[in-house]
C-alpha positions as CSV (number, residue, x, y, z in Angstrom):
1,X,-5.7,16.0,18.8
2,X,-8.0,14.6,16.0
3,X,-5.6,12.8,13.5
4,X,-7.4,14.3,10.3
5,X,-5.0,17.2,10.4
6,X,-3.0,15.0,8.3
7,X,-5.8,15.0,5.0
8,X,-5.8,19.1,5.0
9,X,-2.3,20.4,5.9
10,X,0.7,20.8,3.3
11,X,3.4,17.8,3.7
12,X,7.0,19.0,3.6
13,X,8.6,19.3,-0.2
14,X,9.6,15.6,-2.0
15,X,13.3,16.0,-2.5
16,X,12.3,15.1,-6.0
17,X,8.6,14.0,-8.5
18,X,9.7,11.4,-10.5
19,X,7.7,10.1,-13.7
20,X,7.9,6.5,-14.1
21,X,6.0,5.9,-17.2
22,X,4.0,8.3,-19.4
23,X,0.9,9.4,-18.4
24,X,-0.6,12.0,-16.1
25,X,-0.9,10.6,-12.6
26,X,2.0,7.9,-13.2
27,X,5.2,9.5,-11.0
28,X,6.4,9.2,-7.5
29,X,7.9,11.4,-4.9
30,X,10.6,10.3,-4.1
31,X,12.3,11.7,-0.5
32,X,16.0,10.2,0.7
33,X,17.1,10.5,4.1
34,X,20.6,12.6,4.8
35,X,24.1,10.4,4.2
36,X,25.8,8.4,1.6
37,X,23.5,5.3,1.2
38,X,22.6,3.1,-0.3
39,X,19.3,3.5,2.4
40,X,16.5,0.9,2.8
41,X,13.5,2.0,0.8
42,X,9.9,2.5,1.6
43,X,7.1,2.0,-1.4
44,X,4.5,4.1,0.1
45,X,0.9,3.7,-1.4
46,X,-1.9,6.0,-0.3
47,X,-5.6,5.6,0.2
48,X,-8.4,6.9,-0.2
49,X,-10.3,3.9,-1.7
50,X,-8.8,3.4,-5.3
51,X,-10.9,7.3,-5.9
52,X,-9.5,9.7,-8.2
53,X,-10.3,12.6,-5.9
54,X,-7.8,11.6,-3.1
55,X,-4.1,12.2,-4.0
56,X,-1.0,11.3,-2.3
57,X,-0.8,14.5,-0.3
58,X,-2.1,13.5,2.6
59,X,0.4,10.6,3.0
60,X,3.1,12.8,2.5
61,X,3.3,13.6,6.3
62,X,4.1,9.9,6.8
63,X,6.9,9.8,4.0
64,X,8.8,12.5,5.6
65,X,8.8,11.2,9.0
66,X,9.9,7.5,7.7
67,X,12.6,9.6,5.9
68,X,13.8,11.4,8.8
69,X,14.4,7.9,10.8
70,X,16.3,7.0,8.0
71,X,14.4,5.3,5.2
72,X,13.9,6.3,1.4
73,X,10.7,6.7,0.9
74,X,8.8,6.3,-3.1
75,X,5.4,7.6,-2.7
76,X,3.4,6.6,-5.3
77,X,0.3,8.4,-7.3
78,X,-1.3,6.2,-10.1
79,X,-4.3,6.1,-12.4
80,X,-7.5,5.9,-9.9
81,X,-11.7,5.0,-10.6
82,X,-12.5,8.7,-12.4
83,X,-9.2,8.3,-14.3
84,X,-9.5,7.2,-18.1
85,X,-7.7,3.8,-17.7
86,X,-7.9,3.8,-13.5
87,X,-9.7,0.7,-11.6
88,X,-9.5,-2.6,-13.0
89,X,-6.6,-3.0,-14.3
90,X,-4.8,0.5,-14.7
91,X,-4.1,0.7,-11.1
92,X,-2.5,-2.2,-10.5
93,X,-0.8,-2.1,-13.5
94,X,0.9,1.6,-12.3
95,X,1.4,0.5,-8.6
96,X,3.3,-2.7,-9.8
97,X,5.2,-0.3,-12.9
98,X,6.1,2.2,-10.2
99,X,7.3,-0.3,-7.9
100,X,9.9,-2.0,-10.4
101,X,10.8,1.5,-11.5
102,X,12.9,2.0,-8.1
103,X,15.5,-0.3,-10.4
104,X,15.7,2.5,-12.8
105,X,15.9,5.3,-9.7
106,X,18.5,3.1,-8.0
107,X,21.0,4.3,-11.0
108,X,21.2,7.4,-10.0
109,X,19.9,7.8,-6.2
110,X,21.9,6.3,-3.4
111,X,18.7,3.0,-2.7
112,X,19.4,-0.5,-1.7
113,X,17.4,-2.5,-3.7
114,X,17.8,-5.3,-0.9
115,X,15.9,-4.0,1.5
116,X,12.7,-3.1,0.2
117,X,9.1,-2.5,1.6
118,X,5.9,-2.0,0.2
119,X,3.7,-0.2,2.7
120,X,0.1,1.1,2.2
121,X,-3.3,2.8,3.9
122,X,-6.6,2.1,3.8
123,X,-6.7,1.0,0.2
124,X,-3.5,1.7,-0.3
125,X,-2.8,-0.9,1.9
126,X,-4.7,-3.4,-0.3
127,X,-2.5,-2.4,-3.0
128,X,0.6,-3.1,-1.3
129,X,-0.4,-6.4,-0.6
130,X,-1.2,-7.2,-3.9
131,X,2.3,-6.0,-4.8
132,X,3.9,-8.8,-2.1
133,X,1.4,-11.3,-3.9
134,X,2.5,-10.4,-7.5
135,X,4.7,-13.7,-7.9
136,X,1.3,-16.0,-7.0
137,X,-0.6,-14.2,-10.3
138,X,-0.4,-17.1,-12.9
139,X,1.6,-16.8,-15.8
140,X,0.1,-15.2,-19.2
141,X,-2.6,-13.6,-16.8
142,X,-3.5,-9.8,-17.6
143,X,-1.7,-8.6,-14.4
144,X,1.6,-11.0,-14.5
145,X,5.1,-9.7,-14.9
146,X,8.0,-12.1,-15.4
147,X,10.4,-10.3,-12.9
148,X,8.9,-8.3,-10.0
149,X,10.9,-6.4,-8.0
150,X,11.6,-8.5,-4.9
151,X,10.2,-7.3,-1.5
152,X,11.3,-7.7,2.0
153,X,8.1,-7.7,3.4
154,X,4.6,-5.6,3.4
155,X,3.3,-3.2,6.1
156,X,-0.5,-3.1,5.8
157,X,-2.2,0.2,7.9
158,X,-5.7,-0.7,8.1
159,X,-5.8,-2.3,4.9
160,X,-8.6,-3.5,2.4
161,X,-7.0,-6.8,1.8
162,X,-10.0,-9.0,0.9
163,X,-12.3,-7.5,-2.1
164,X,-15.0,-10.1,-1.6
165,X,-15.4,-8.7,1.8
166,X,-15.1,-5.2,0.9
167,X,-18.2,-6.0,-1.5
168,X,-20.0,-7.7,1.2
169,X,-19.6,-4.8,3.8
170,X,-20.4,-2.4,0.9
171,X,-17.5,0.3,2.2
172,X,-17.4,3.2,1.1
173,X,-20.5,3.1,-1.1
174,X,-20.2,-0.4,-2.7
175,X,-16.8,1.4,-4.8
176,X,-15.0,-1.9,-5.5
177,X,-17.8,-2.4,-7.7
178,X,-16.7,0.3,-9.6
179,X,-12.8,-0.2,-8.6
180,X,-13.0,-3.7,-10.5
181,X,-15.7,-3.1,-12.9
182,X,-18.8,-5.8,-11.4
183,X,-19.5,-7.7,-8.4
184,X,-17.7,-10.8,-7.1
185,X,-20.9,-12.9,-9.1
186,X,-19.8,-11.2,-12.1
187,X,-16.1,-10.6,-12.6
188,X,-15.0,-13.5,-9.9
189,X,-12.1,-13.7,-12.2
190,X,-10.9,-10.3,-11.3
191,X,-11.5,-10.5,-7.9
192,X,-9.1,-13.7,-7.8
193,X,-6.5,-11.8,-9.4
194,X,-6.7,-8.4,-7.3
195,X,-7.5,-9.6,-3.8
196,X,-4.6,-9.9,-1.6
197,X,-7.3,-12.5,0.2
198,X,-7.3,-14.9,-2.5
199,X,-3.6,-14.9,-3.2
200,X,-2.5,-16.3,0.1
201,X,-0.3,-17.6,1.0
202,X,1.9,-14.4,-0.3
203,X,5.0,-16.2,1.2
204,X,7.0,-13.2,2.4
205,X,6.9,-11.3,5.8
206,X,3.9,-8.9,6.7
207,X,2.7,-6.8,9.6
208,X,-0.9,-5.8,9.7
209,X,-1.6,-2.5,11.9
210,X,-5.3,-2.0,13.2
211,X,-7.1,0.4,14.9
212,X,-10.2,-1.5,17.1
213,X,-12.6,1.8,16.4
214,X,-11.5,1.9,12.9
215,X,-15.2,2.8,11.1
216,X,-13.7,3.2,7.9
217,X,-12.1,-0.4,7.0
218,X,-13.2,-3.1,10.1
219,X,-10.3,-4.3,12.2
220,X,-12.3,-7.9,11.7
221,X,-10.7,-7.5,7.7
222,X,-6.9,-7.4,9.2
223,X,-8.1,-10.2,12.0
224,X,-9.3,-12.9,9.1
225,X,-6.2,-11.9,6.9
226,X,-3.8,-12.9,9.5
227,X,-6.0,-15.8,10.8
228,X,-5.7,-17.7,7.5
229,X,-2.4,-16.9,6.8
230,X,-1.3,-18.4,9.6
231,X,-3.2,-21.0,8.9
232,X,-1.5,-21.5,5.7
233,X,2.5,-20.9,7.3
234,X,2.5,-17.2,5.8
235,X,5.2,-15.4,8.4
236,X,2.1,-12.4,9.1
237,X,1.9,-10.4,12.3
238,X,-0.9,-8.5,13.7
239,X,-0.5,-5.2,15.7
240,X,-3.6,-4.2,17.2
241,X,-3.9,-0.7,18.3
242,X,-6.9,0.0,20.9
243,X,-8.8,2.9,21.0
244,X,-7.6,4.0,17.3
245,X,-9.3,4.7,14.6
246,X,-8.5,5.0,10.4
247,X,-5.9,7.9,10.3
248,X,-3.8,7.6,13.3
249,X,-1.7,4.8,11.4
250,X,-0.7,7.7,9.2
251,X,-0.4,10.2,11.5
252,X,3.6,10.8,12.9
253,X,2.1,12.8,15.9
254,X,0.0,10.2,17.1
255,X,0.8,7.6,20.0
256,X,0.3,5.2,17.5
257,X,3.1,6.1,15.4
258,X,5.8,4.0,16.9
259,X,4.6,1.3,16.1
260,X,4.1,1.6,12.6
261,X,8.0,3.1,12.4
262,X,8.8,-0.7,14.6
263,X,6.4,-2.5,11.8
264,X,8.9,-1.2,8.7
265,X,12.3,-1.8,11.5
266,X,11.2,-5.2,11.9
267,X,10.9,-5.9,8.0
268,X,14.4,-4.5,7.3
Protein backbone atom coordinates (compact mmCIF):
# COMPACT_ATOMS: atom_id res chain seq x y z
CA UNK A 1 0.00 0.00 0.00
CA UNK A 2 1.12 3.42 -1.37
CA UNK A 3 2.20 5.55 1.76
CA UNK A 4 0.40 8.82 0.39
CA UNK A 5 -2.73 7.78 2.20
CA UNK A 6 -1.26 9.71 4.91
CA UNK A 7 -1.37 13.45 2.93
CA UNK A 8 -5.39 12.90 2.15
CA UNK A 9 -7.02 11.12 5.14
CA UNK A 10 -8.19 12.88 8.47
CA UNK A 11 -5.66 12.25 11.53
CA UNK A 12 -7.32 11.36 14.87
CA UNK A 13 -8.40 14.66 17.06
CA UNK A 14 -5.27 16.61 19.01
CA UNK A 15 -6.27 16.24 22.66
CA UNK A 16 -5.81 19.94 22.58
CA UNK A 17 -4.73 23.39 19.68
CA UNK A 18 -2.66 25.44 21.56
CA UNK A 19 -1.63 29.16 20.54
CA UNK A 20 1.80 29.90 21.47
CA UNK A 21 2.06 33.39 20.36
CA UNK A 22 -0.40 35.69 18.45
CA UNK A 23 -0.83 35.25 15.04
CA UNK A 24 -2.80 33.10 12.67
CA UNK A 25 -0.82 29.92 11.96
CA UNK A 26 1.41 30.22 15.28
CA UNK A 27 -0.24 27.20 17.64
CA UNK A 28 0.45 23.53 18.18
CA UNK A 29 -1.43 20.39 18.71
CA UNK A 30 -0.56 19.16 21.30
CA UNK A 31 -1.55 15.11 22.05
CA UNK A 32 -0.44 13.31 25.62
CA UNK A 33 -0.29 9.77 25.93
CA UNK A 34 -2.67 7.99 28.75
CA UNK A 35 -1.13 8.04 32.69
CA UNK A 36 0.17 10.46 35.20
CA UNK A 37 3.40 11.80 33.51
CA UNK A 38 5.46 13.79 33.38
CA UNK A 39 5.96 11.83 29.53
CA UNK A 40 8.99 12.45 27.24
CA UNK A 41 7.95 14.90 24.52
CA UNK A 42 8.05 14.87 20.81
CA UNK A 43 8.44 18.54 18.82
CA UNK A 44 7.03 17.38 15.63
CA UNK A 45 7.65 19.65 12.55
CA UNK A 46 5.91 18.97 9.30
CA UNK A 47 6.92 19.34 5.62
CA UNK A 48 5.96 20.16 2.76
CA UNK A 49 8.87 22.48 1.84
CA UNK A 50 8.56 25.72 4.09
CA UNK A 51 4.94 26.22 1.45
CA UNK A 52 2.02 27.74 2.87
CA UNK A 53 -0.28 25.31 1.14
CA UNK A 54 0.81 22.19 3.14
CA UNK A 55 -0.44 22.11 6.86
CA UNK A 56 0.35 19.92 9.68
CA UNK A 57 -2.51 17.58 8.87
CA UNK A 58 -0.83 15.23 7.16
CA UNK A 59 1.74 14.66 10.01
CA UNK A 60 -0.91 14.14 12.39
CA UNK A 61 -1.02 10.32 11.65
CA UNK A 62 2.56 10.22 12.99
CA UNK A 63 1.81 12.24 16.21
CA UNK A 64 -0.86 9.98 17.25
CA UNK A 65 0.96 6.87 16.76
CA UNK A 66 4.21 8.35 18.79
CA UNK A 67 1.55 9.22 21.38
CA UNK A 68 0.12 5.83 21.67
CA UNK A 69 3.72 4.24 22.35
CA UNK A 70 3.91 6.70 24.91
CA UNK A 71 5.30 10.06 23.98
CA UNK A 72 3.76 13.66 24.14
CA UNK A 73 3.76 14.80 21.06
CA UNK A 74 3.66 19.21 20.06
CA UNK A 75 2.99 19.39 16.53
CA UNK A 76 3.81 22.47 15.32
CA UNK A 77 2.12 24.90 12.38
CA UNK A 78 4.01 28.19 11.81
CA UNK A 79 4.08 31.17 9.38
CA UNK A 80 5.18 29.49 5.78
CA UNK A 81 6.48 31.24 2.09
CA UNK A 82 2.74 32.62 0.99
CA UNK A 83 2.35 33.84 4.66
CA UNK A 84 2.79 37.62 5.37
CA UNK A 85 5.89 37.30 7.56
CA UNK A 86 6.65 33.38 6.49
CA UNK A 87 10.28 32.31 4.97
CA UNK A 88 13.25 34.13 6.03
CA UNK A 89 13.03 34.74 9.11
CA UNK A 90 9.29 34.21 10.28
CA UNK A 91 9.58 30.54 10.19
CA UNK A 92 12.29 30.04 12.20
CA UNK A 93 11.49 32.50 14.38
CA UNK A 94 7.80 30.53 15.12
CA UNK A 95 9.47 27.00 15.04
CA UNK A 96 12.08 28.15 17.65
CA UNK A 97 8.95 30.29 19.70
CA UNK A 98 6.84 27.20 19.65
CA UNK A 99 9.56 25.05 20.80
CA UNK A 100 10.46 27.09 24.04
CA UNK A 101 6.67 27.46 24.50
CA UNK A 102 6.54 23.64 25.78
CA UNK A 103 7.98 25.61 29.20
CA UNK A 104 4.88 27.50 29.33
CA UNK A 105 2.62 24.02 28.40
CA UNK A 106 4.69 22.15 30.98
CA UNK A 107 2.68 24.32 33.80
CA UNK A 108 -0.22 22.84 33.21
CA UNK A 109 0.25 19.42 31.17
CA UNK A 110 1.88 16.44 32.75
CA UNK A 111 5.62 16.95 30.11
CA UNK A 112 9.17 16.31 31.23
CA UNK A 113 11.07 19.03 29.98
CA UNK A 114 14.20 16.57 30.32
CA UNK A 115 13.59 14.51 27.77
CA UNK A 116 12.88 16.43 24.75
CA UNK A 117 13.04 15.75 20.89
CA UNK A 118 12.77 17.78 18.09
CA UNK A 119 11.71 15.62 15.06
CA UNK A 120 10.92 16.75 11.51
CA UNK A 121 10.01 15.66 7.63
CA UNK A 122 11.07 16.60 4.51
CA UNK A 123 11.56 20.26 5.37
CA UNK A 124 10.41 19.86 8.41
CA UNK A 125 13.17 17.91 9.16
CA UNK A 126 15.54 20.89 8.19
CA UNK A 127 13.72 22.80 10.67
CA UNK A 128 14.31 20.54 13.41
CA UNK A 129 17.85 20.53 12.90
CA UNK A 130 18.16 24.06 12.97
CA UNK A 131 16.33 23.96 16.30
CA UNK A 132 19.33 21.42 17.71
CA UNK A 133 21.78 23.98 16.08
CA UNK A 134 20.17 27.07 17.80
CA UNK A 135 22.98 27.40 20.54
CA UNK A 136 25.80 27.71 17.46
CA UNK A 137 23.76 31.02 16.01
CA UNK A 138 26.11 33.94 17.17
CA UNK A 139 25.06 36.23 19.72
CA UNK A 140 23.13 39.59 18.63
CA UNK A 141 22.37 37.73 15.30
CA UNK A 142 18.66 38.11 13.97
CA UNK A 143 17.74 34.43 14.82
CA UNK A 144 19.62 34.12 18.41
CA UNK A 145 17.82 33.55 21.66
CA UNK A 146 19.67 33.75 24.94
CA UNK A 147 18.02 30.52 26.47
CA UNK A 148 16.74 27.76 24.11
CA UNK A 149 15.02 25.11 25.25
CA UNK A 150 17.50 22.29 25.66
CA UNK A 151 17.09 19.21 23.46
CA UNK A 152 17.95 15.56 23.90
CA UNK A 153 18.54 14.94 20.48
CA UNK A 154 16.96 15.47 16.76
CA UNK A 155 15.33 12.82 14.55
CA UNK A 156 15.68 13.99 10.89
CA UNK A 157 13.05 11.88 8.24
CA UNK A 158 14.41 12.67 5.01
CA UNK A 159 15.49 15.97 5.90
CA UNK A 160 16.58 19.13 3.83
CA UNK A 161 19.44 19.85 6.13
CA UNK A 162 21.92 21.63 3.73
CA UNK A 163 20.25 24.92 1.88
CA UNK A 164 23.18 25.32 -0.35
CA UNK A 165 22.55 21.97 -1.67
CA UNK A 166 18.84 22.31 -1.77
CA UNK A 167 19.68 25.42 -4.13
CA UNK A 168 22.05 23.48 -6.17
CA UNK A 169 19.63 20.47 -6.85
CA UNK A 170 16.86 23.11 -7.37
CA UNK A 171 14.10 20.86 -5.28
CA UNK A 172 11.06 21.47 -5.46
CA UNK A 173 11.23 24.31 -8.04
CA UNK A 174 14.26 26.33 -6.78
CA UNK A 175 11.74 27.27 -3.45
CA UNK A 176 14.60 27.98 -0.97
CA UNK A 177 15.07 30.79 -3.10
CA UNK A 178 11.96 32.08 -2.10
CA UNK A 179 12.06 30.28 1.54
CA UNK A 180 15.22 32.63 2.25
CA UNK A 181 14.62 35.45 0.03
CA UNK A 182 17.93 35.09 -2.77
CA UNK A 183 20.31 32.66 -3.75
CA UNK A 184 23.38 31.39 -1.71
CA UNK A 185 25.51 34.31 -4.06
CA UNK A 186 23.12 36.73 -2.63
CA UNK A 187 22.02 36.33 0.88
CA UNK A 188 25.14 33.87 1.91
CA UNK A 189 24.53 35.39 5.19
CA UNK A 190 21.23 33.81 5.55
CA UNK A 191 22.09 30.72 4.39
CA UNK A 192 24.88 30.54 7.19
CA UNK A 193 22.44 31.17 9.70
CA UNK A 194 19.51 28.74 8.52
CA UNK A 195 21.31 25.69 7.24
CA UNK A 196 21.66 22.98 9.61
CA UNK A 197 24.85 22.22 7.13
CA UNK A 198 26.66 25.15 8.03
CA UNK A 199 26.10 25.00 11.74
CA UNK A 200 27.84 21.69 12.43
CA UNK A 201 29.00 20.50 14.56
CA UNK A 202 25.37 20.84 16.37
CA UNK A 203 26.94 18.92 19.42
CA UNK A 204 23.92 16.94 20.60
CA UNK A 205 22.62 13.41 19.46
CA UNK A 206 20.87 12.86 15.99
CA UNK A 207 19.54 10.12 13.83
CA UNK A 208 19.03 10.68 10.25
CA UNK A 209 16.31 8.26 8.47
CA UNK A 210 16.52 7.81 4.65
CA UNK A 211 14.69 6.19 2.06
CA UNK A 212 17.38 5.02 -0.98
CA UNK A 213 14.37 5.84 -3.73
CA UNK A 214 13.52 8.93 -1.94
CA UNK A 215 12.79 11.41 -5.32
CA UNK A 216 11.67 14.12 -3.31
CA UNK A 217 14.81 15.05 -0.99
CA UNK A 218 18.10 12.76 -2.23
CA UNK A 219 19.28 10.19 0.37
CA UNK A 220 22.94 11.66 -0.84
CA UNK A 221 21.64 15.07 1.41
CA UNK A 222 21.29 12.70 4.82
CA UNK A 223 24.68 10.70 3.58
CA UNK A 224 27.04 14.10 3.40
CA UNK A 225 25.25 15.41 6.75
CA UNK A 226 26.32 12.53 8.61
CA UNK A 227 29.70 12.11 6.79
CA UNK A 228 30.96 15.52 8.09
CA UNK A 229 29.55 15.33 11.26
CA UNK A 230 31.32 12.62 11.96
CA UNK A 231 34.06 14.04 10.74
CA UNK A 232 33.78 16.84 13.11
CA UNK A 233 32.88 14.22 16.56
CA UNK A 234 29.00 15.20 16.17
CA UNK A 235 27.31 11.88 17.98
CA UNK A 236 24.96 11.47 14.38
CA UNK A 237 23.54 8.18 13.11
CA UNK A 238 22.30 7.21 9.80
CA UNK A 239 19.36 4.73 9.27
CA UNK A 240 19.14 3.90 5.82
CA UNK A 241 15.92 2.42 4.72
CA UNK A 242 16.13 0.50 1.18
CA UNK A 243 13.57 0.41 -1.19
CA UNK A 244 11.70 3.54 0.50
CA UNK A 245 10.80 6.49 -0.69
CA UNK A 246 9.70 10.26 0.88
CA UNK A 247 6.48 9.39 2.98
CA UNK A 248 6.92 6.01 4.40
CA UNK A 249 9.03 7.74 7.31
CA UNK A 250 5.70 9.31 8.20
CA UNK A 251 3.61 6.69 7.62
CA UNK A 252 2.73 4.35 11.05
CA UNK A 253 1.56 1.53 8.65
CA UNK A 254 4.54 1.12 6.83
CA UNK A 255 7.42 -1.45 7.51
CA UNK A 256 9.45 1.36 7.93
CA UNK A 257 7.81 2.65 10.84
CA UNK A 258 9.73 0.82 13.53
CA UNK A 259 12.47 2.30 13.04
CA UNK A 260 11.67 5.71 13.12
CA UNK A 261 9.59 4.88 16.75
CA UNK A 262 13.53 3.09 17.71
CA UNK A 263 15.15 6.51 16.22
CA UNK A 264 13.05 8.80 19.04
CA UNK A 265 13.67 5.42 21.87
CA UNK A 266 17.13 5.69 21.28
CA UNK A 267 17.18 9.67 21.90
CA UNK A 268 15.25 9.31 25.25
Amino acid sequence: MSSMWVLDTPPPAADARIPYALLEHQFGDLRLPTGPGPHPVVVVIHGGFWRAKYDLEHIGHLCAELTRQGFATWSLEFRRVGHEGGGWPGTLEDVALGTDFLRTLACSHPLDLSRVVAMGHSAGGHLAMWLGARQRLPAGGPLHRVDPLPLRGVVSLAGAMDLERVFELRLSEGIVEEFLGGSPARVPERYRLASPAALQPLGLPQVLVHGTEDDTVPVSMSEAFHARGRELGDPVRLVVLPGAGHFEVIDPRSREWPQVVEAVRSLL
